[in-house]
N, CA, C and O atoms as a Tripos MOL2 file, in Angstrom:
@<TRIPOS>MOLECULE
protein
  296   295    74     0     0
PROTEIN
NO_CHARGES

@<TRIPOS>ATOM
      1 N         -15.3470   19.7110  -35.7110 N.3       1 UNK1
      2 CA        -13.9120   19.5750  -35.5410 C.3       1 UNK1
      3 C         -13.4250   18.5400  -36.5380 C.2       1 UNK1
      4 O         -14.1110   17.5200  -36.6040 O.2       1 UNK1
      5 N         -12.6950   18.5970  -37.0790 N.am      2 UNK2
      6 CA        -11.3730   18.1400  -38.4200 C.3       2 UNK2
      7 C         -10.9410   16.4590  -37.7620 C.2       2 UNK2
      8 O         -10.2920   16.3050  -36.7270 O.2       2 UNK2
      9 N         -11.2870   15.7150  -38.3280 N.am      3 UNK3
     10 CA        -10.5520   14.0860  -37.8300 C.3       3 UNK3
     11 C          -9.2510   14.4530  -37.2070 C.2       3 UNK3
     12 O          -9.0660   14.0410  -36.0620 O.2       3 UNK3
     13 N          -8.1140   15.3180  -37.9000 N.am      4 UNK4
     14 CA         -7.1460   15.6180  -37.7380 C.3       4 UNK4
     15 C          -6.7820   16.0580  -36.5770 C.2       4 UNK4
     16 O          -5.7500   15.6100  -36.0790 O.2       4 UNK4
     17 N          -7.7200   17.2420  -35.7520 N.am      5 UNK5
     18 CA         -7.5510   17.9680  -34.4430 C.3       5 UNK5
     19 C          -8.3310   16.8850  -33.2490 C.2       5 UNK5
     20 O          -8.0970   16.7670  -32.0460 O.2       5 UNK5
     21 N          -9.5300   16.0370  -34.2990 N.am      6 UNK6
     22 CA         -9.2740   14.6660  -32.8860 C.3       6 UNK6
     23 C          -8.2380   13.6860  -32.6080 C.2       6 UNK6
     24 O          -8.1630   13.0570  -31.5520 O.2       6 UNK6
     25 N          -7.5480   13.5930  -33.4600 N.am      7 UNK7
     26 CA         -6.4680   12.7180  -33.1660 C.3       7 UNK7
     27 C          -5.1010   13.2230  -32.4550 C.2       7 UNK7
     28 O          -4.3430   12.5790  -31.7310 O.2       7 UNK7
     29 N          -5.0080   14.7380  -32.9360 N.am      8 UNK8
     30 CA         -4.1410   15.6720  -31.8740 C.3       8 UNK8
     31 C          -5.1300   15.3180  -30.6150 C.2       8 UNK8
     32 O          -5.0610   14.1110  -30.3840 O.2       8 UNK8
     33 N          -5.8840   15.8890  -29.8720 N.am      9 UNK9
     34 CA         -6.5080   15.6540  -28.5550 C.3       9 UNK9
     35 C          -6.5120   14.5060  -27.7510 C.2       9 UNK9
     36 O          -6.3590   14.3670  -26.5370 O.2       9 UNK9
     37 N          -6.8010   13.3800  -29.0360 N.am     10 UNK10
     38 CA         -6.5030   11.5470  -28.6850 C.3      10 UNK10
     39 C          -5.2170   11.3180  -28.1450 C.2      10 UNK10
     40 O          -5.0420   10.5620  -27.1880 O.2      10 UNK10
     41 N          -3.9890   12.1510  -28.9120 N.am     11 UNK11
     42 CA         -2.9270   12.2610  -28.6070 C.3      11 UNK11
     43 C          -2.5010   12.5440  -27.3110 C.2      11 UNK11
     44 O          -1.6750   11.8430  -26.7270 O.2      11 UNK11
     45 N          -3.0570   13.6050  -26.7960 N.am     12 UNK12
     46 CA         -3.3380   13.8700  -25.5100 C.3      12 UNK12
     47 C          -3.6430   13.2890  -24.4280 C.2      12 UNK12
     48 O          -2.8860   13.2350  -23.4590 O.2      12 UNK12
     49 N          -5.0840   12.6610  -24.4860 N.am     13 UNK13
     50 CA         -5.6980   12.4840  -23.1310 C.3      13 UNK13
     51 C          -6.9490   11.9020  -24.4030 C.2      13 UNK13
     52 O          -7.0450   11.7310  -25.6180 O.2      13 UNK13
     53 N          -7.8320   11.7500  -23.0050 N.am     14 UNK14
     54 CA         -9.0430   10.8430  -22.9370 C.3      14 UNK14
     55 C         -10.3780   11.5870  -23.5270 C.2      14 UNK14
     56 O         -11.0840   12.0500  -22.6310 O.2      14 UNK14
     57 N         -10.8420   11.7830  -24.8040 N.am     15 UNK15
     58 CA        -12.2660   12.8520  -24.9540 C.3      15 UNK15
     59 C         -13.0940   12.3290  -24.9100 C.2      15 UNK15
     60 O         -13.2570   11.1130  -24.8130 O.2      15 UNK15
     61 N         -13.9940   13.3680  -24.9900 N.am     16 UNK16
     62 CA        -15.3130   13.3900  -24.7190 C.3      16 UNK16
     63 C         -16.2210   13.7530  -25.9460 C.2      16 UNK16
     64 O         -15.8100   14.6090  -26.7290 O.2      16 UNK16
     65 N         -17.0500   13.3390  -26.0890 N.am     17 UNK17
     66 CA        -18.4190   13.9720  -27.0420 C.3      17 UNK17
     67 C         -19.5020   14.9750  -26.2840 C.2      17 UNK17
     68 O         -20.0920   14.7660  -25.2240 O.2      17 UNK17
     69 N         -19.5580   15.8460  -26.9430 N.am     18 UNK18
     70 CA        -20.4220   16.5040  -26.2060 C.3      18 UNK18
     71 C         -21.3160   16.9410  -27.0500 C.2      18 UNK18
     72 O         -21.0240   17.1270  -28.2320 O.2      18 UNK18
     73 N         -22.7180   17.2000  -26.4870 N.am     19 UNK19
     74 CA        -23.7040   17.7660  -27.3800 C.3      19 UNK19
     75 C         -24.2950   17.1600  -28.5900 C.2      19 UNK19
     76 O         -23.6260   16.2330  -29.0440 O.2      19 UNK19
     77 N         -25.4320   17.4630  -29.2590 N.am     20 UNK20
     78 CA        -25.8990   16.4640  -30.1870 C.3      20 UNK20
     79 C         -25.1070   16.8450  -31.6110 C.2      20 UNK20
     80 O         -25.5110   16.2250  -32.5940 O.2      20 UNK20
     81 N         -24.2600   17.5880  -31.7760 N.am     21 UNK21
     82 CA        -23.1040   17.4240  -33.0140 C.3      21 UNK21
     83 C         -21.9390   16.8730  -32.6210 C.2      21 UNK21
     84 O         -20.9090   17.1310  -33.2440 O.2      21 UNK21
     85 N         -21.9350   15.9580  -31.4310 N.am     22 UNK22
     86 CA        -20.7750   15.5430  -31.0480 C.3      22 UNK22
     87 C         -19.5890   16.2700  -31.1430 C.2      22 UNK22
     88 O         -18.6940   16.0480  -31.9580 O.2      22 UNK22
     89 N         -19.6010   17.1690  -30.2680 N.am     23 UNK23
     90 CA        -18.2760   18.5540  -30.2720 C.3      23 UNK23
     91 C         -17.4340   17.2500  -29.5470 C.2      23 UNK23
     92 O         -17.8800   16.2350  -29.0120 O.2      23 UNK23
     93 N         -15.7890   17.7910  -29.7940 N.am     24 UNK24
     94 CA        -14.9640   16.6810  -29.1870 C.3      24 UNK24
     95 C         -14.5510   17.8250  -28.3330 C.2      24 UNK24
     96 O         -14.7770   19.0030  -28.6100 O.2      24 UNK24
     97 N         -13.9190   17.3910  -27.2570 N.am     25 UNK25
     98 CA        -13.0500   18.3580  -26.0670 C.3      25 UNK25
     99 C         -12.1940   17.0990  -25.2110 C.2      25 UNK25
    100 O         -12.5420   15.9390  -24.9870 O.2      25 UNK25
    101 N         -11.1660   17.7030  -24.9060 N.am     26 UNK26
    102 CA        -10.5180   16.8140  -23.7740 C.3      26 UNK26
    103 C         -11.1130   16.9100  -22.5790 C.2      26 UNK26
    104 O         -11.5710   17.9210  -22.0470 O.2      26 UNK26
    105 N         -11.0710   15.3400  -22.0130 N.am     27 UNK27
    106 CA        -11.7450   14.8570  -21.0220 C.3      27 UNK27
    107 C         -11.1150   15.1280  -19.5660 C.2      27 UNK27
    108 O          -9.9350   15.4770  -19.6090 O.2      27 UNK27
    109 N         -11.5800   15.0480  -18.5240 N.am     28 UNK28
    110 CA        -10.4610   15.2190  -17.6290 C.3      28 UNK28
    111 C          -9.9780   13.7550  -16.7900 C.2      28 UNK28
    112 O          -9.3760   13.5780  -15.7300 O.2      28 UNK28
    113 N         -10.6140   12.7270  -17.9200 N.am     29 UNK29
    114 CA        -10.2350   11.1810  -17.2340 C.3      29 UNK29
    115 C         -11.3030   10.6630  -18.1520 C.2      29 UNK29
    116 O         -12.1740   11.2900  -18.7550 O.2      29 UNK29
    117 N         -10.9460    8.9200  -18.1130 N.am     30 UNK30
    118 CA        -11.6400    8.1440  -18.5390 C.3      30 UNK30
    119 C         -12.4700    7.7630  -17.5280 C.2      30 UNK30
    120 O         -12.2020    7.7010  -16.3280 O.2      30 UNK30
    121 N         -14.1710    7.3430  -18.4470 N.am     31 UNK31
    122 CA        -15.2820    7.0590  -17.3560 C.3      31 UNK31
    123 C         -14.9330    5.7170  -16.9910 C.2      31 UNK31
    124 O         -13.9050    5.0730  -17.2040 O.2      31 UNK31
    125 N         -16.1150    5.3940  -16.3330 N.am     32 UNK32
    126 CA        -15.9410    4.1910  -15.5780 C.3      32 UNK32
    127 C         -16.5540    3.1290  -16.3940 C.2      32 UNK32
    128 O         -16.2420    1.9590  -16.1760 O.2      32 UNK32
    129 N         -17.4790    3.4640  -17.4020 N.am     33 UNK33
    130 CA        -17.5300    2.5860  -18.5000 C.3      33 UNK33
    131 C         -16.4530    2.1940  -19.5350 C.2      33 UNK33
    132 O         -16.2380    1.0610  -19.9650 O.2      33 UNK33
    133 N         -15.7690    3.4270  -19.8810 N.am     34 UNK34
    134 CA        -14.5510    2.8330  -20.5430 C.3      34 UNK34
    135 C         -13.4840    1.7650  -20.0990 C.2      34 UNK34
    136 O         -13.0650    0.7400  -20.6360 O.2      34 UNK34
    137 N         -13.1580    2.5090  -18.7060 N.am     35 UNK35
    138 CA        -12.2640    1.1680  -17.9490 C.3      35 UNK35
    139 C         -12.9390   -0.0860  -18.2160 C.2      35 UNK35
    140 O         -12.2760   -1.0850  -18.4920 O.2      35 UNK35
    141 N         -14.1950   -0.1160  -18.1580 N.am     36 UNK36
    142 CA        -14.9850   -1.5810  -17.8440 C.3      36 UNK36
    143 C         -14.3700   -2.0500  -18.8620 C.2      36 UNK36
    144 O         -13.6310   -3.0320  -18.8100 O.2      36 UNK36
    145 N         -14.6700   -1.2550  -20.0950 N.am     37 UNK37
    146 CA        -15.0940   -2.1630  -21.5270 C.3      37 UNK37
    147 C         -13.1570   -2.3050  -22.0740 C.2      37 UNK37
    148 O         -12.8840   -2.9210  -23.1040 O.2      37 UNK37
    149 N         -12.0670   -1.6690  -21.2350 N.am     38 UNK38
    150 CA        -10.8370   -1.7620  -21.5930 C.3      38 UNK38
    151 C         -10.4330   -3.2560  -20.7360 C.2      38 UNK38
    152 O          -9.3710   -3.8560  -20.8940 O.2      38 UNK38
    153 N         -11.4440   -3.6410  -19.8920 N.am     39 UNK39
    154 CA        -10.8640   -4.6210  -18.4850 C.3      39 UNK39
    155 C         -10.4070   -3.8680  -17.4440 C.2      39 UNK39
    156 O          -9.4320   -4.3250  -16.8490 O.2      39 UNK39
    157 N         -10.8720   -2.8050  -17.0630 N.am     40 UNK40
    158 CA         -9.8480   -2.4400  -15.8580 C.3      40 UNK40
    159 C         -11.0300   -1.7860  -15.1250 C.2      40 UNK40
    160 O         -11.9090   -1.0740  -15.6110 O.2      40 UNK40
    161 N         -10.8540   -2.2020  -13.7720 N.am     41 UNK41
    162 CA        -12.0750   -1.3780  -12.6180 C.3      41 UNK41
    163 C         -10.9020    0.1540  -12.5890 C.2      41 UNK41
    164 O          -9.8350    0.4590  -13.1230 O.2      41 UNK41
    165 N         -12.0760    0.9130  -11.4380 N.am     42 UNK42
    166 CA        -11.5540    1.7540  -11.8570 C.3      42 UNK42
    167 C         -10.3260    2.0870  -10.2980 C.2      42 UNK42
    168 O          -9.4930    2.9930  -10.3150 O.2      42 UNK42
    169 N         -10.5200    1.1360   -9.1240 N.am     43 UNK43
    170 CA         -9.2770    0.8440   -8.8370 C.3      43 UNK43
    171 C          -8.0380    0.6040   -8.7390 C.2      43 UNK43
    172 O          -7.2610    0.9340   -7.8430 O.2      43 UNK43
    173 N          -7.7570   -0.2940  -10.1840 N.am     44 UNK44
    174 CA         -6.1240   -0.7710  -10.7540 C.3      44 UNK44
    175 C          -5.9260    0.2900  -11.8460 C.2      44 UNK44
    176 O          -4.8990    0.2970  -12.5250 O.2      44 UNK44
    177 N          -6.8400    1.1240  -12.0020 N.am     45 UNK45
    178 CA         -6.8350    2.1710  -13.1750 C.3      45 UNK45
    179 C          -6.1530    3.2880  -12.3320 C.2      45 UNK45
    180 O          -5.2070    3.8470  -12.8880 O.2      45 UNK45
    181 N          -6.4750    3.6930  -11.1050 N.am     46 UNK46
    182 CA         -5.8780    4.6320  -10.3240 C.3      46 UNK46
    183 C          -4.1470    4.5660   -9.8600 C.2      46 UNK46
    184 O          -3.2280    5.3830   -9.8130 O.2      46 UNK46
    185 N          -4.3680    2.6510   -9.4670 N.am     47 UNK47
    186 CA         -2.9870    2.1320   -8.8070 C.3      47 UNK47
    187 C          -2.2670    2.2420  -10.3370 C.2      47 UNK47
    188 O          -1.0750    1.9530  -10.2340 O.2      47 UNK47
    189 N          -2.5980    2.5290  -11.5270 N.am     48 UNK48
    190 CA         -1.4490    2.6980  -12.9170 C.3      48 UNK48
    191 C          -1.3740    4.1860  -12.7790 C.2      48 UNK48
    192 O          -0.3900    4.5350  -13.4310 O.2      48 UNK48
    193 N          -1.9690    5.2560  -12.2220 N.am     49 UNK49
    194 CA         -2.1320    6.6470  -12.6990 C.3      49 UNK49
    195 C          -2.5140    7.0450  -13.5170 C.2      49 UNK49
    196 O          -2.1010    8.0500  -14.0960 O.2      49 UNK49
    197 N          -3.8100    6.0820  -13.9310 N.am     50 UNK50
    198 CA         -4.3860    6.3610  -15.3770 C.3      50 UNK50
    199 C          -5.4340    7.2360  -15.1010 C.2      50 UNK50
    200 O          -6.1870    6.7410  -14.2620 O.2      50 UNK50
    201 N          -5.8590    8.5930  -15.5620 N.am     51 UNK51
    202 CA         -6.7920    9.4090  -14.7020 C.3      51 UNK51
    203 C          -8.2560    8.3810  -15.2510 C.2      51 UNK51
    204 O          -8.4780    7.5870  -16.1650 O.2      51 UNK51
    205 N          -9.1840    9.0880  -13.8300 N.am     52 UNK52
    206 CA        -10.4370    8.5910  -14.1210 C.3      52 UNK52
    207 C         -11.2770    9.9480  -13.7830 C.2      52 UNK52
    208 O         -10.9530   10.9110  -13.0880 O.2      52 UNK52
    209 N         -12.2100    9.7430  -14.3570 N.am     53 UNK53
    210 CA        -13.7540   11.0180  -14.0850 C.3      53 UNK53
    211 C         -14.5920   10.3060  -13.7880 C.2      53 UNK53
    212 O         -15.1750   10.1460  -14.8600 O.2      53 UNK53
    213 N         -15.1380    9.6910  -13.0140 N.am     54 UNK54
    214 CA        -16.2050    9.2470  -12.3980 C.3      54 UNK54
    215 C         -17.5880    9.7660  -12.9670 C.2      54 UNK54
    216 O         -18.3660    9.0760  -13.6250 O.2      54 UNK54
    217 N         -17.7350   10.8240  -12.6840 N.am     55 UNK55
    218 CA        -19.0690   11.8970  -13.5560 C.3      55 UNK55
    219 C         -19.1590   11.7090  -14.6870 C.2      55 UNK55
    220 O         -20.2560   12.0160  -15.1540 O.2      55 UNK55
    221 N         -17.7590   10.9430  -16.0110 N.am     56 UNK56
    222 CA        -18.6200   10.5370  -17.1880 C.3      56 UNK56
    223 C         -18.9990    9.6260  -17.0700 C.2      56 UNK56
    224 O         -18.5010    8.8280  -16.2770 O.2      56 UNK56
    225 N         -20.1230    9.3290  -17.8660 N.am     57 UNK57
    226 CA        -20.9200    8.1930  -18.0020 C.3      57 UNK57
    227 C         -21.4790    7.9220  -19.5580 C.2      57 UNK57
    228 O         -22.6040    7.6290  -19.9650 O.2      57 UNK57
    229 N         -20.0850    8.1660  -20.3220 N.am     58 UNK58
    230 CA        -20.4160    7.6670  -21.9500 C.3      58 UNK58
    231 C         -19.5550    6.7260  -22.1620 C.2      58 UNK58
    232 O         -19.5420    6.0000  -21.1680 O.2      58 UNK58
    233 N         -18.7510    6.3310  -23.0360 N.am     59 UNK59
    234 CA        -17.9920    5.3770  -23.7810 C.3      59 UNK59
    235 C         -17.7400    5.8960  -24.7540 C.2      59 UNK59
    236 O         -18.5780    6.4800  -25.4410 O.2      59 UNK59
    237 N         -16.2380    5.7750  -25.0930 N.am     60 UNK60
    238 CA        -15.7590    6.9970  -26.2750 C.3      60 UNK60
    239 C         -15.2840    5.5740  -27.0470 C.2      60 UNK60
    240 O         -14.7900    4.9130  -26.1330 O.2      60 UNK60
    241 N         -15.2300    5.0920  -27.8040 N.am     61 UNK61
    242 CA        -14.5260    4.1610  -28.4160 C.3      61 UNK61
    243 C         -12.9880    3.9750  -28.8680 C.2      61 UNK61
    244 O         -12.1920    3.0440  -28.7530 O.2      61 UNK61
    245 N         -12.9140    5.3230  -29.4580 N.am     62 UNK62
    246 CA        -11.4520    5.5370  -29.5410 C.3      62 UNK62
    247 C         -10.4760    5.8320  -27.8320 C.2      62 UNK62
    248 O          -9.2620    5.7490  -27.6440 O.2      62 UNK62
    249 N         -11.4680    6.1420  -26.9400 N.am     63 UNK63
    250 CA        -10.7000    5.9910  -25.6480 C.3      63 UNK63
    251 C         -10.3930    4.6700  -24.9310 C.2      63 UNK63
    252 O          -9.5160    4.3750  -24.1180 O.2      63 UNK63
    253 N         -11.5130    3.8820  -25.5570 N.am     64 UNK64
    254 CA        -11.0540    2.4510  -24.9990 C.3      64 UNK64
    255 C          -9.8570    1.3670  -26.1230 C.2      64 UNK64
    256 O          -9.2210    0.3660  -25.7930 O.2      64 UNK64
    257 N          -9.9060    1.9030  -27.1520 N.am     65 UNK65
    258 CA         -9.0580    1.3320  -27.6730 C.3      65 UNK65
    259 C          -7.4060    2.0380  -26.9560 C.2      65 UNK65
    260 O          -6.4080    1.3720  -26.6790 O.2      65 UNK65
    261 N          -7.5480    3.2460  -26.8360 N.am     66 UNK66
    262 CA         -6.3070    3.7800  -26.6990 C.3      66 UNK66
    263 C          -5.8800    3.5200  -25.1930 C.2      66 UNK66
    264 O          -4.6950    3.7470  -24.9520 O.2      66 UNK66
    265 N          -6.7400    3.0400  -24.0580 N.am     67 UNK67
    266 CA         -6.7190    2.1270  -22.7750 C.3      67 UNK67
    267 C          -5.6330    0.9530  -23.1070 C.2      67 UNK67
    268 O          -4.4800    0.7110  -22.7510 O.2      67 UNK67
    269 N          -6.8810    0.1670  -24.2310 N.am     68 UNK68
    270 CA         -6.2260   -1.1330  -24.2380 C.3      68 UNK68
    271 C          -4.3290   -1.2080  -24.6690 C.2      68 UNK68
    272 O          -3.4040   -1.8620  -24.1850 O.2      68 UNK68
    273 N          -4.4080   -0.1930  -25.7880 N.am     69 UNK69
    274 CA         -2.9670    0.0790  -26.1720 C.3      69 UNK69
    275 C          -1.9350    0.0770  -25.2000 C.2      69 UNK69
    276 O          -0.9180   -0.5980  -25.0400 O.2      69 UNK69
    277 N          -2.5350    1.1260  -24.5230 N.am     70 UNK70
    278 CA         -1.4110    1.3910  -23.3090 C.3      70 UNK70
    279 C          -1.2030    0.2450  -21.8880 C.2      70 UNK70
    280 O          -0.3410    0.2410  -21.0100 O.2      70 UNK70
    281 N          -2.2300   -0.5500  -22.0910 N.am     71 UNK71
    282 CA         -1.8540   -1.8940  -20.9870 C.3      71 UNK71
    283 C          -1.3800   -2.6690  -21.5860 C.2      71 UNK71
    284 O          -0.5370   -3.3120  -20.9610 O.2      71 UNK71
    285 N          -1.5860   -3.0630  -23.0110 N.am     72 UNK72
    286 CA         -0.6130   -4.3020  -23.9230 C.3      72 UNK72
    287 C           0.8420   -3.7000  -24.0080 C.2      72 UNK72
    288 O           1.7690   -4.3980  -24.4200 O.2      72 UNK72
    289 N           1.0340   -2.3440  -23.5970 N.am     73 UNK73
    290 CA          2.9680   -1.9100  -23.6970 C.3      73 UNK73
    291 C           2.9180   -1.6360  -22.4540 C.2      73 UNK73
    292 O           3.1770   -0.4490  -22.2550 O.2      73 UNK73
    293 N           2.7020   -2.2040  -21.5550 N.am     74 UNK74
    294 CA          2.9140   -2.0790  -20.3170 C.3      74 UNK74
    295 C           3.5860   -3.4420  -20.0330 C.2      74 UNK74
    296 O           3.9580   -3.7210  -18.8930 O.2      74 UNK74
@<TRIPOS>BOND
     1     1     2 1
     2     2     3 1
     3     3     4 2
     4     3     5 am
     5     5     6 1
     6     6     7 1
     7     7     8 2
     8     7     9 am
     9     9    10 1
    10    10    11 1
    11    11    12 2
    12    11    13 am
    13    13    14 1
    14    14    15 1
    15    15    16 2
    16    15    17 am
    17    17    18 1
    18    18    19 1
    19    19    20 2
    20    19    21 am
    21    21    22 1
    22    22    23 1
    23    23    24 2
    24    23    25 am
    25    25    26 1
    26    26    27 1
    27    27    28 2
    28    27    29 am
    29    29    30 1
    30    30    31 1
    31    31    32 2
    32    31    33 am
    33    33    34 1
    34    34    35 1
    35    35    36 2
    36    35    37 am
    37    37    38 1
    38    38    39 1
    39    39    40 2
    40    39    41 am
    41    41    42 1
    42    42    43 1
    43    43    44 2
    44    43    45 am
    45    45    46 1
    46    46    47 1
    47    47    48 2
    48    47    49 am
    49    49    50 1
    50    50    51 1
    51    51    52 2
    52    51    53 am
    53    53    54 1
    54    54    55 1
    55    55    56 2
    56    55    57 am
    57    57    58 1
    58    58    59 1
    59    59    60 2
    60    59    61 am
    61    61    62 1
    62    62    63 1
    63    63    64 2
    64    63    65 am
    65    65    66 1
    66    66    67 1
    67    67    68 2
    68    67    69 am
    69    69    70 1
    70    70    71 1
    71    71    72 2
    72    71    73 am
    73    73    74 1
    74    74    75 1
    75    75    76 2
    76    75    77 am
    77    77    78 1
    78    78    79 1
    79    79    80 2
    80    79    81 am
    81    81    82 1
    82    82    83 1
    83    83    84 2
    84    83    85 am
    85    85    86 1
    86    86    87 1
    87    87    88 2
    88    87    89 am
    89    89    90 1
    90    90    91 1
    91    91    92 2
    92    91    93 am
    93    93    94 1
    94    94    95 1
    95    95    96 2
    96    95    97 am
    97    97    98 1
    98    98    99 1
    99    99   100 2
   100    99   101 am
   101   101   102 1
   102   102   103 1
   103   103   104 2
   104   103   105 am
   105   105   106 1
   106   106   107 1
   107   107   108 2
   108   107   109 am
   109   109   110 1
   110   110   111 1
   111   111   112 2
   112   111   113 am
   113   113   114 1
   114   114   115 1
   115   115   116 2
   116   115   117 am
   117   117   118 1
   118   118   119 1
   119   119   120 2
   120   119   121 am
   121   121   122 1
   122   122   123 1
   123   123   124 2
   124   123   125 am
   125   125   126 1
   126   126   127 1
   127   127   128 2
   128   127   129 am
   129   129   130 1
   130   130   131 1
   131   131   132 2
   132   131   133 am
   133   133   134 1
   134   134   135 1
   135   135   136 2
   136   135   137 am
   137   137   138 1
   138   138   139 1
   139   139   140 2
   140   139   141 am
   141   141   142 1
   142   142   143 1
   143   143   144 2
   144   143   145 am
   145   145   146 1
   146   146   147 1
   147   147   148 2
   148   147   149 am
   149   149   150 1
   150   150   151 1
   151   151   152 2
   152   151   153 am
   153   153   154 1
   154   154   155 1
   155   155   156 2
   156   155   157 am
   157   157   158 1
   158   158   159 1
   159   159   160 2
   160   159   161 am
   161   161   162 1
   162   162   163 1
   163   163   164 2
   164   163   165 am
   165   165   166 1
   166   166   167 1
   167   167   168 2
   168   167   169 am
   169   169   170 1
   170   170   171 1
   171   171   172 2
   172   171   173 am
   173   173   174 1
   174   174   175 1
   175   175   176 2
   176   175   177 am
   177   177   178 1
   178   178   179 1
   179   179   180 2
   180   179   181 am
   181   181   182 1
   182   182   183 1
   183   183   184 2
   184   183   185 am
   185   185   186 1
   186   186   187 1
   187   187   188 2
   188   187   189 am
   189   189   190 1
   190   190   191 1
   191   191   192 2
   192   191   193 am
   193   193   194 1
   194   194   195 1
   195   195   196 2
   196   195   197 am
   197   197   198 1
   198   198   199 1
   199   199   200 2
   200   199   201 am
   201   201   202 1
   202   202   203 1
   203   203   204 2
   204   203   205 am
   205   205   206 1
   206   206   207 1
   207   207   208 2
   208   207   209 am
   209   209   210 1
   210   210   211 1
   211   211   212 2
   212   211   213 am
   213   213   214 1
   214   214   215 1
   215   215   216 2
   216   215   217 am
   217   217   218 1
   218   218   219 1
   219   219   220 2
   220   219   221 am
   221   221   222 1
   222   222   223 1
   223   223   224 2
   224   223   225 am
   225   225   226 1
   226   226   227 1
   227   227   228 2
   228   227   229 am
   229   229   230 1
   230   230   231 1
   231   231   232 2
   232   231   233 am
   233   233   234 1
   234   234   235 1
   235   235   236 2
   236   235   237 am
   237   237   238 1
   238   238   239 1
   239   239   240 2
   240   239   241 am
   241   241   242 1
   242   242   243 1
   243   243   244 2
   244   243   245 am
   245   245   246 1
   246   246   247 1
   247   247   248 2
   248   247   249 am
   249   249   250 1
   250   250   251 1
   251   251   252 2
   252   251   253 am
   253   253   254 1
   254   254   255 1
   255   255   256 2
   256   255   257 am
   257   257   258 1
   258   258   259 1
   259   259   260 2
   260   259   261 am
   261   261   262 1
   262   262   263 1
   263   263   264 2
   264   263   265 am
   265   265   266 1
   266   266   267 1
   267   267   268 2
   268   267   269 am
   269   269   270 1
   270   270   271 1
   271   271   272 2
   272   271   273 am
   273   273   274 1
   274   274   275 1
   275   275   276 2
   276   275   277 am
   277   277   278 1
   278   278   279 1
   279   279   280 2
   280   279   281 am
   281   281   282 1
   282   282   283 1
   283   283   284 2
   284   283   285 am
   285   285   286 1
   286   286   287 1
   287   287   288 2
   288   287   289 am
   289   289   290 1
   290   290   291 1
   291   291   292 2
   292   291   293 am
   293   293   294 1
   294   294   295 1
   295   295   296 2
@<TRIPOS>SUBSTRUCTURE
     1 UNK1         2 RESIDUE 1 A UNK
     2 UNK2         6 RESIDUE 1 A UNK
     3 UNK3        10 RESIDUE 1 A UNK
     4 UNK4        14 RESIDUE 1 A UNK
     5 UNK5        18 RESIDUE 1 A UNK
     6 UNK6        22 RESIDUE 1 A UNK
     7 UNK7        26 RESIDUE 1 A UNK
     8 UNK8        30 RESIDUE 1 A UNK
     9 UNK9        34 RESIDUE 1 A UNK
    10 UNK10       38 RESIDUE 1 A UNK
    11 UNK11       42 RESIDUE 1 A UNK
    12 UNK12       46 RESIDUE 1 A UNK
    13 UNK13       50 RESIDUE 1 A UNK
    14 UNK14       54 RESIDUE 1 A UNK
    15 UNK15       58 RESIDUE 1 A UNK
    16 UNK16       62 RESIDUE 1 A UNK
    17 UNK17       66 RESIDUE 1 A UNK
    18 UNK18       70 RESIDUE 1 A UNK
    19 UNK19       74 RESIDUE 1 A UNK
    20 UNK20       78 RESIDUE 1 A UNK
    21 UNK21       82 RESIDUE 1 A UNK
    22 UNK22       86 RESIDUE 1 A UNK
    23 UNK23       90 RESIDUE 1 A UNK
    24 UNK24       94 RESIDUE 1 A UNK
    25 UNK25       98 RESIDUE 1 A UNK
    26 UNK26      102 RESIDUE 1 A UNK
    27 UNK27      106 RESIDUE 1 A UNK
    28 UNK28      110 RESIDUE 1 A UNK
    29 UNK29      114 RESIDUE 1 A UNK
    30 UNK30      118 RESIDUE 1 A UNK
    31 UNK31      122 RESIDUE 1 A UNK
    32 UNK32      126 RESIDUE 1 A UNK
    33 UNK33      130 RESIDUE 1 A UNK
    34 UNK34      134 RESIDUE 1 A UNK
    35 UNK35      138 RESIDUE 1 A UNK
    36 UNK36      142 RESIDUE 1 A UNK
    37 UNK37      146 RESIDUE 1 A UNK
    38 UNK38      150 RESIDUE 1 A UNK
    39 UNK39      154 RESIDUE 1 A UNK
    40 UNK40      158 RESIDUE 1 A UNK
    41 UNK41      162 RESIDUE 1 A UNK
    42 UNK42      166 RESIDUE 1 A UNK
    43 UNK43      170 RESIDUE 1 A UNK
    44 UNK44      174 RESIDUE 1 A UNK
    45 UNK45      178 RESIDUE 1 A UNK
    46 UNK46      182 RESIDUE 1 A UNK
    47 UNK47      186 RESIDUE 1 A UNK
    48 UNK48      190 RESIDUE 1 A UNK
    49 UNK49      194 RESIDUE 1 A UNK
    50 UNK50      198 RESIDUE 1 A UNK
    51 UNK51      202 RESIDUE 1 A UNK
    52 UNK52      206 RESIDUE 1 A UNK
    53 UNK53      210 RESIDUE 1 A UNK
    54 UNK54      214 RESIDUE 1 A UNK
    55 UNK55      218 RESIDUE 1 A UNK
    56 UNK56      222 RESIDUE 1 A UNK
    57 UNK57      226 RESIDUE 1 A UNK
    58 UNK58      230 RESIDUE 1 A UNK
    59 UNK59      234 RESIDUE 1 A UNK
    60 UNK60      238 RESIDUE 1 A UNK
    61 UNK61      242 RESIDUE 1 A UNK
    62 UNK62      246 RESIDUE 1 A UNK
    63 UNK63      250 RESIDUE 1 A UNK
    64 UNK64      254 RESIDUE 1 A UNK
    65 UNK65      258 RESIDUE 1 A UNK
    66 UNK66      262 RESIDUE 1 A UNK
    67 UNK67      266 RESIDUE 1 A UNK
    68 UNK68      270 RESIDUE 1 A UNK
    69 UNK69      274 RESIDUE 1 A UNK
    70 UNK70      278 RESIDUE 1 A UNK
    71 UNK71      282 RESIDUE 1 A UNK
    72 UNK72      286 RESIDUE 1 A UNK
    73 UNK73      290 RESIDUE 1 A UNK
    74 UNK74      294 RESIDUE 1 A UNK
């Protein structure tokens, strides 16, 4: 997938890597490692309506930056 069509998806929502060519797909929430590594359990992540997936268990980097974004304009 094209840098270009990850940053449309980023645009979106929260992805995922999948598979050992790292396919990108939209996520259906951020894991519970990302919250960690953004500061947020995944409690005050719910009380914002920020979705969570519990079942991932990676760390997307560009999802935790795009966490942090959205609590500094909050």
């Amino acid at each position: 997938m094209s840098s270009r069509n990850t940053d449309k998806l980023l645009a979106i929502g929260p992805i995922d890597l999948v598979g050992r060519k790292a396919e990108v797909r939209l996520a259906d929430g951020y894991s519970p490692l990302e919250l960690e590594r953004a500061g947020l359990t995944v409690e005050k992540a719910l009380e914002l309506g920020i979705p969570v997936d519990p079942a991932r268990t990676s760390g997307v980097g560009a999802n935790v930056l795009r966490l942090r974004r959205q609590l500094a304009s909050r």
